[in-house]
C-alpha positions in Angstrom: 152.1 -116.1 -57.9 150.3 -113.3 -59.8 151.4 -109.9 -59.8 148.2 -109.1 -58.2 148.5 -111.5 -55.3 152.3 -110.2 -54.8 150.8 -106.5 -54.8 148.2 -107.4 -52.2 150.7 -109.0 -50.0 153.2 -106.3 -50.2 150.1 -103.9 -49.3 149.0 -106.5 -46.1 153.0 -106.6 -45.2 153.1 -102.7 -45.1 150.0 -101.8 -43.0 151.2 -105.2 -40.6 154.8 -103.5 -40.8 153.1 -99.7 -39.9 151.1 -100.9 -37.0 153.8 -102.9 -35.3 155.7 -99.4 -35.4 152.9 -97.6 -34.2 152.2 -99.7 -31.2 156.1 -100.3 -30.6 156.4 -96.3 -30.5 153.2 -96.2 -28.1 154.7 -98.3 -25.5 157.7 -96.5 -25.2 155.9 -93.3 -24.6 153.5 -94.7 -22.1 156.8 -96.0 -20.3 157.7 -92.2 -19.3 155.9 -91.5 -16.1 153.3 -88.5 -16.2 154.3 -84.9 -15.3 152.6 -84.1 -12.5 149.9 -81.8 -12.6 150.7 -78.0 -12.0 150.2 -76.7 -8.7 147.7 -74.4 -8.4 148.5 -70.6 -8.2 147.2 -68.5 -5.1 146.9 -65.7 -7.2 143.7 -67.0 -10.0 142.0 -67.3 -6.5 138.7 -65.1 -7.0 137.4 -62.9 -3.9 134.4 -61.1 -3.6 133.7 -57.9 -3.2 131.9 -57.0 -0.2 129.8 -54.1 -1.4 128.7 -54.9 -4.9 129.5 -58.5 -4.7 131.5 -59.5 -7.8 133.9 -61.4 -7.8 137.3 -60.6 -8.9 140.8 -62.2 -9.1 142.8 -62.0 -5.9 145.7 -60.8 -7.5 143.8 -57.4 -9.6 141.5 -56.6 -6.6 142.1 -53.5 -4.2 143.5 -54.0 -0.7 141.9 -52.5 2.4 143.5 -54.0 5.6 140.9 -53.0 8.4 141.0 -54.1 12.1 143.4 -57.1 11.4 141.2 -58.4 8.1 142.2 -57.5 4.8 138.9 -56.9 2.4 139.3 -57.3 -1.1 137.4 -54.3 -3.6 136.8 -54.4 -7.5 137.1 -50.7 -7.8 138.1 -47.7 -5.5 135.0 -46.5 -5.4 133.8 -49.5 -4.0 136.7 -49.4 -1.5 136.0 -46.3 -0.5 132.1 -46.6 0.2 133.1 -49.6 2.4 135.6 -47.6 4.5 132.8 -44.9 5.0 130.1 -47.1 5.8 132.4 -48.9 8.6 133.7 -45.0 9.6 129.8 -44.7 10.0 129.2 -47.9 11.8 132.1 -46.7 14.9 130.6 -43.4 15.2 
C-alpha cells in the first residue's frame, strides 16, 4: 500500500473510532432517567392589584386582610385608597 492510502485509512479508522465513542457515551447518558421538573413555587404567582390593576408578585405585594378576603396592593398608597373607598362604601 501507499503511504497515502495508509494515511487515508488511518484518518477513516479515527473518525469511525470517534463516533462509535460518541454514540457509546450518548447511550449511557440517555440510560439515566430525567430529573423531574421543578415544582412550581406559590410565591412567582402574580396578583393584581385591585385599584390600579397591575399586576405584581404574590410574594412583594402588600397585604390587606378585609372581611375574611385578603387583597393584594402594589403600593401603600394604593392600599390605603382601597381601605377608604370600602370605609366609604359601609357608611
Amino acid at each position: 500500500m501507499t503511504p497515502l492510502r495508509l494515511l487515508i485509512l488511518a484518518i477513516l479508522f479515527y473518525i469511525g473510532w470517534r463516533m462509535l465513542r460518541r454514540s457509546l457515551s450518548n447511550n449511557s447518558q440517555q440510560s439515566v432517567p430525567p430529573e423531574p421538573p421543578p415544582e412550581e413555587d406559590p410565591q412567582d404567582v402574580l396578583v393584581e392589584d385591585p385599584v390600579c390593576h397591575v399586576l405584581i408578585p404574590k410574594h412583594q405585594a402588600l397585604r390587606l386582610r378585609q372581611d375574611g378576603k385578603t387583597y393584594y396592593f402594589c403600593s401603600e398608597r394604593c392600599c390605603d385608597q382601597f381601605a377608604e373607598q370600602s370605609q366609604q362604601g359601609e357608611q
